[in-house]
C-alpha positions, 0 to 999 in steps of 0.5 A: 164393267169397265174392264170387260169392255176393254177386253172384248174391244181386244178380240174385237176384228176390224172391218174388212175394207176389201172382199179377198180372193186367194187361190181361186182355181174355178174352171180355167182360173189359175190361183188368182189372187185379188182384193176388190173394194167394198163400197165401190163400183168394180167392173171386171172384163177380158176376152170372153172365156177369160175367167171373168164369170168364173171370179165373179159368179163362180167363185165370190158370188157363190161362196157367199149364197154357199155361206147364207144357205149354211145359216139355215136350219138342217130341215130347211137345207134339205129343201135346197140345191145343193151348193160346193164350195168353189176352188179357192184357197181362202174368201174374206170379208164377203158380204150377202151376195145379190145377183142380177144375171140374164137368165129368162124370167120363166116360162109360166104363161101365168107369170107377166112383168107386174106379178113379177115385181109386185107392180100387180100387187099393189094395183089389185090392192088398189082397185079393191080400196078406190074401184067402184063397185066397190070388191073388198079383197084385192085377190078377186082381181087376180087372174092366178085365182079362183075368185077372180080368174075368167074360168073360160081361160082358167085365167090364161086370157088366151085360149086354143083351139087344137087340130086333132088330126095334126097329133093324131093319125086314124088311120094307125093305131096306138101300137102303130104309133097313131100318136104323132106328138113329142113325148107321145110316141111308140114306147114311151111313158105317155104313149103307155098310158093309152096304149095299155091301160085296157080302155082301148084296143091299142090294135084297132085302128083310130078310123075304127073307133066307134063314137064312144071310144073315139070320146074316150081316146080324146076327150074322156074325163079323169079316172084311175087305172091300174097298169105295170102295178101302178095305179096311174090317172088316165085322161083323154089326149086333148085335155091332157095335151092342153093342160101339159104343154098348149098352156106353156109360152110358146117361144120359151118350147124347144124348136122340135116341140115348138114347130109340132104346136104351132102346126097344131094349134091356134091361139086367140084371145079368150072371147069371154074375158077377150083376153083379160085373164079377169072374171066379169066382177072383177072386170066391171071395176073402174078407177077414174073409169078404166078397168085394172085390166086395162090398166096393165095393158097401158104402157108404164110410162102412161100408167105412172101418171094416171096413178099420180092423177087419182085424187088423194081423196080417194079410198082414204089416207091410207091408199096414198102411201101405197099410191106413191110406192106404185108410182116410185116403182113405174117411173123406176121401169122408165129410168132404166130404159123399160119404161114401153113394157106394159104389166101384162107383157108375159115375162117369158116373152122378156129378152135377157137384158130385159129381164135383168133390168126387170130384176133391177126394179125390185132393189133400186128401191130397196132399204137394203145396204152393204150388200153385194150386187153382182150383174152380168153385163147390164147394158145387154140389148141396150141402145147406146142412147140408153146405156148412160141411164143404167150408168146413173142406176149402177151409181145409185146402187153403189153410192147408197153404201153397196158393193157392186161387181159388173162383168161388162165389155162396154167401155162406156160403163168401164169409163165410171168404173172406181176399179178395173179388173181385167182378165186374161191373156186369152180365152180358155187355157190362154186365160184365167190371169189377172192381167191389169188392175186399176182405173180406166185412165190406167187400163187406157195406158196398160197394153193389155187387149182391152186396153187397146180396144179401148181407142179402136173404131171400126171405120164406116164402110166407103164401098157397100155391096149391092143387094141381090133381090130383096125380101117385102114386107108389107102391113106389119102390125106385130105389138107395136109396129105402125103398118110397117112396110120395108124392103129387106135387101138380100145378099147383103149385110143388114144391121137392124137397129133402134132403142129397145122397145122400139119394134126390131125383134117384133118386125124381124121375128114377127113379121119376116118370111121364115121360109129359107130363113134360121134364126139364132136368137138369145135363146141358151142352149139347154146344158147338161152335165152330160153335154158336150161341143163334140156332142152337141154339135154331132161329130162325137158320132164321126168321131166314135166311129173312127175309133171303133174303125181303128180298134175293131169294136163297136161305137157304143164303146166310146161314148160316155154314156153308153157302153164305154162309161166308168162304172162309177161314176157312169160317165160323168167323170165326177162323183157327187155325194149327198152329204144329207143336212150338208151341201153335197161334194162333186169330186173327180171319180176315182177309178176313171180320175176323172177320164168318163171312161173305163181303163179297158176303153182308154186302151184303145187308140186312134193315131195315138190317142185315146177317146179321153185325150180327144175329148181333152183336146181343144177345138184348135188342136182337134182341127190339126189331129183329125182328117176325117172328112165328116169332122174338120168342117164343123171345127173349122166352123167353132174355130170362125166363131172364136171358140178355138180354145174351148174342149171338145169335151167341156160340159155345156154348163162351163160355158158363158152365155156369149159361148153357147151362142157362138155354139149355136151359131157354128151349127146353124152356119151349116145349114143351107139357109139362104138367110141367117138372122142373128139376134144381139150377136155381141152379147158376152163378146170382148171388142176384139172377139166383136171384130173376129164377128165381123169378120165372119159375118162378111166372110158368111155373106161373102159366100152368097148368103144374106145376114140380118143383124139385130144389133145395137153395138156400133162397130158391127152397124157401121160395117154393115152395108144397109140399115133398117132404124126402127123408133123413134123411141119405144114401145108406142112412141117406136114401132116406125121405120126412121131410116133406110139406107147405108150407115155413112149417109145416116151418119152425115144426116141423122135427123130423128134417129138416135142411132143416127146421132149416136154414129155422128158423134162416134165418129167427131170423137173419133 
């Protein structure tokens, strides 16, 4: 026996102390070679389009759920996303991946913060142990349940009230497009169903309708008819209306569908269950006197020690294990800066640095260890009075035996950091190196950008520009704003500032005259495989037809998904196989190599280059080629928002977050709005892209314009001419204007304003 031990210590690996990268060539990364410790807090940062996402995300985090996912069954893969493998030469000693990104929890109008992390759960199991009258089964006390749902509201808590003439035009008929509503018009597969079911006359103009048929069109209850040999459910518009698209969250809609709703409808609190979600049992329950859907609706830091206080006695031994579960997980929401949400805040209504940190409370009080956890700048939509608690909670997850991987600009979370990895030089195809690794001290000292950036302030301005007129608002009440009234100065750079929670995105959104106004907000452009900067910014049309001008043929040749795509791969330039029980395989197309067009169409030239190689171009060498009046102004746009070096061609899906918003942005500043809001610009930005955008926004109100800002980063607050500080703290202890006036008088005087204190301090260290 003694032997056998002896030899299979022999074949017995040691432990990897190192997560190794070798080769990795994901998007612009260029066979980066790295060994990231286990066990330790590494935070990865660089310009954005470095690479960072692609090393972090895209290759080790990746190519471990690729991993976990190949250990189940060949039945259950079948039910799964396919995962490629990412390009790397070589991963060893990875661990279970976690991650923590900042995508949106959602738009499930059925879906809020305490059914999301469980918090709900357990105060239904509560209410039904300790409640009086007493309701054995916790499910009577949710709303996402027959038995407990308010069947007016079917359990939504809000109900809508729908303008049949803002979707319906009598005086057309059907062929004449009477439907007026997205998805609904001449053609389409809905419009189809009405049109040409044979139950109504689709010639006949709706005014023309008689009682019955207009009930019918409108209102008519569910059957099945058989058109186009399909046999398909025909229900009346409203209902179908109503349970497809009036039950979504609003603001999670596209913008077109999004403004056709709000004209449509009107929204109220159900007035049977006034907006509780609950049926009347479920609603008559009460612990130490309060129902549990006035529970949810406490803010967490008042639910945390009203759970505490009901007495041990209560419902038996067995409720106080579980009792202090609920509490561990309410304080937990406080600790990492959440402690103003309540239970029923819908988790679509979450910013993304919200929503991240609401994902957070679900493994701060996990027994789980080494473990890999991954997130995507936590400190996003954080004020810099809060940043240090999340230092404390990324500490915590490291200390408990984890290794934990941040991509992260804020030099406040570097400074805590047991390793450094910096990328670049540059963004793009500047970038995809690893140009510094080490400790903070180190990087202080290396003479890369971030290294420089690291002793760099921006100067509170000493002459502010005077406002032109201003906006009022008066009376505002939007969620937790106290009657706010304020005078928005236009013509002028104004910052917004204040902790989270503490009312900023509730008083610009909620309460600002949106005529003459457009808002960037931190909403991600919705990506495709098929998108692209050229299209999704429009100049591909301009583009096109200076090919087809050039040649003699038509447009249609030069887009990729119409006439011009290889047939192959129908203009995606790659080829995905479905490998059955295996993950699929992307590989470039063979016959087009990855060029989305056929041979015949690359023949063509403009100036001496194909449709191909334009789309390979970058914005800064597309802005050099081309003349053509229709394209240069929005290149030079993408150029001014620091996307210089991404392709015209680039899928959607390649961009990080801080991209796609500076996109988003690049269009919205050709518009003629007098008034640009920007929602947290900063995000995914490195601080020396951060001093690119200030640049731009002074260029932008330069040109007559007003710019609001929603900002927590100090260097765009002390560049700004006016500040609004909304607090003093969150959720019920904000919703206040603390301070209105210029950054160096708040600086010198900050009184009860943590902005205030914050900027002090910046600038006795600096």
């Amino acid at each position: 026996m003694a032997g056998a031990a002896v030899g299979a210590s022999r074949y017995r690996h040691p432990v990897a102390e190192h997560i190794s990268v070798r080769g990795a060539r994901e998007n612009n990364l260029r066979g980066v070679d790295v060994d990231i410790p286990k066990r330790q807090l590494s935070v990865f940062t660089g310009v954005s389009g470095s690479g960072k996402s692609s090393l972090v995300f895209g290759t080790i985090a990746a190519e471990s759920r690729r991993l976990i996912d190949e250990t189940y069954d060949a039945f259950v893969q079948g039910f799964m996303p396919p995962a490629p493998q990412p390009e790397v030469d070589s991963l060893e000693g990875l661990t279970a991946a976690i991650l923590v990104g900042q995508d949106q929890m959602g738009a499930n109008s059925r879906s809020t913060v305490g059914t999301a992390t469980d918090a709900y759960t357990m105060l239904r199991i509560l209410w039904s142990r300790v409640g009086e009258p007493r309701l054995e089964s916790s499910v009577t006390f949710s709303f996402n349940d027959p038995r407990g749902m308010c069947m007016a509201c079917e359990g939504l808590g809000r109900v809508s009230t729908i303008d049949v003439d803002v979707i319906v035009d009598r005086s057309k008929s059907l062929n004449d497009g009477a439907i007026d509503f997205p998805n609904y018009t001449v053609g389409t597969w809905y419009w189809k169903i009405y049109a040409e079911s044979g139950l109504l006359d689709p010639d006949k103009r709706v005014a023309d309708y008689t009682a019955d048929e207009l009930h019918l069109f409108l209102h008519g209850e569910e059957q099945k008819v058989n058109f186009a040999g399909f046999n398909m459910t025909y229900e009346g518009l409203i209902p179908k209306l109503r349970k497809s698209v009036f039950v979504k969250d609003v603001d999670s809609m596209k913008p077109t569908l999004r403004a056709v709703v709000e004209r449509a409808a009107t929204f109220e609190d159900c007035p049977e269950c006034g907006g509780s979600r609950l049926n009347a049992a479920a609603r008559e329950v009460r612990v130490q006197g309060i129902t549990i859907a006035e529970a949810t609706s406490m803010q967490l830091t008042d639910l945390a020690p009203f759970i505490a206080a009901i007495p041990p006695t209560a419902g038996g031994a067995a409720t106080a294990p579980l009792r202090a579960k609920l509490v561990d997980l309410l304080e937990t929401f406080d600790a990492i800066g959440l402690g103003y949400l309540s239970l029923d805040r819908p988790a679509g209504s979450l910013s993304g640095g919200e929503a991240q940190r609401t994902k957070m409370v679900r493994h701060m009080g996990s027994a789980l260890t080494d473990v890999t956890y991954v997130f995507d700048e936590p400190t996003a939509g954080l004020h810099p009075h809060d940043v240090e608690r999340m230092n404390g909670l990324l500490s915590r997850l490291r200390d408990k035996g984890n290794t934990v991987l941040v991509v992260e600009h804020k030099p406040e979370v570097m400074a805590i950091a047991d390793r450094i990895v910096d990328m670049g030089p540059g963004a793009g195809v500047h970038g995809g190196t690893v140009v510094f690794e080490g400790t903070f001290d180190e990087l202080r000292a290396s003479g890369t950008r971030t290294g420089q950036h690291l002793e760099h302030r921006q100067q509170l301005k000493e002459t502010v520009r005077t406002p032109a007129g201003r906006i009022e608002i008066r009376d505002a009440r939007e969620h937790n704003l106290q009657g706010v009234d304020v005078d928005v100065p236009t013509g002028v750079l104004v910052a917004i500032t204040g902790v989270a929670g503490s009312g900023k995105s509730s008083l610009i959104h909620g309460s600002l005259p949106r005529d003459g106004a457009t808002f960037v907000d931190q909403t991600m452009i919705k990506g495709s495989r098929r998108s692209n900067p050229a299209t999704y910014t429009g100049i591909l049309e301009p583009i096109r037809k200076a090919f087809a001008a050039a040649n003699g043929v038509k447009p249609a040749l030069f887009s990729a998904n119409s006439e011009g795509a290889c047939p192959e791969c129908k203009g995606l330039g790659v080829i995905y196989s479905d490998l059955a029980f295996m993950a699929g395989v992307t590989t470039p197309c063979e016959l087009c190599g990855g060029r989305r067009f056929t041979a015949e169409v690359l023949e063509y030239h403009l100036r001496g280059r194909s449709i191909g190689d334009v789309l390979d171009m970058s914005v800064e060498e597309a802005q050099q080629f081309f003349t053509e009046k229709q394209v240069q102004p929005m290149l030079g746009r993408l150029v001014d928002v620091g996307l210089g070096y991404i392709r015209l061609g680039q899928t959607l899906t390649t961009l990080s977050g801080g991209e796609r918003q500076r996109l988003k942005l690049a269009i919205e500043m050709g518009t003629n709005a007098e008034v640009i809001v920007l929602d947290e610009p900063t995000t995914g930005l490195h601080m020396a892209d951060v001093d690119n955008l200030i640049g731009l926004l002074d260029r932008i109100v330069d040109a007559g314009r007003t710019v609001l800002v929603i900002e927590h980063n100090l260097d765009v607050v002390s560049r700004a001419d006016w500040l609004i500080d909304l607090g003093p703290g969150a959720g019920a202890q904000g919703g206040s204007i603390v301070y209105e006036g210029t950054p160096a008088a708040l600086a010198a005087s900050p009184g009860d304003s943590l902005t205030g204190h914050h900027l002090a301090k910046r600038l006795a260290t600096a």
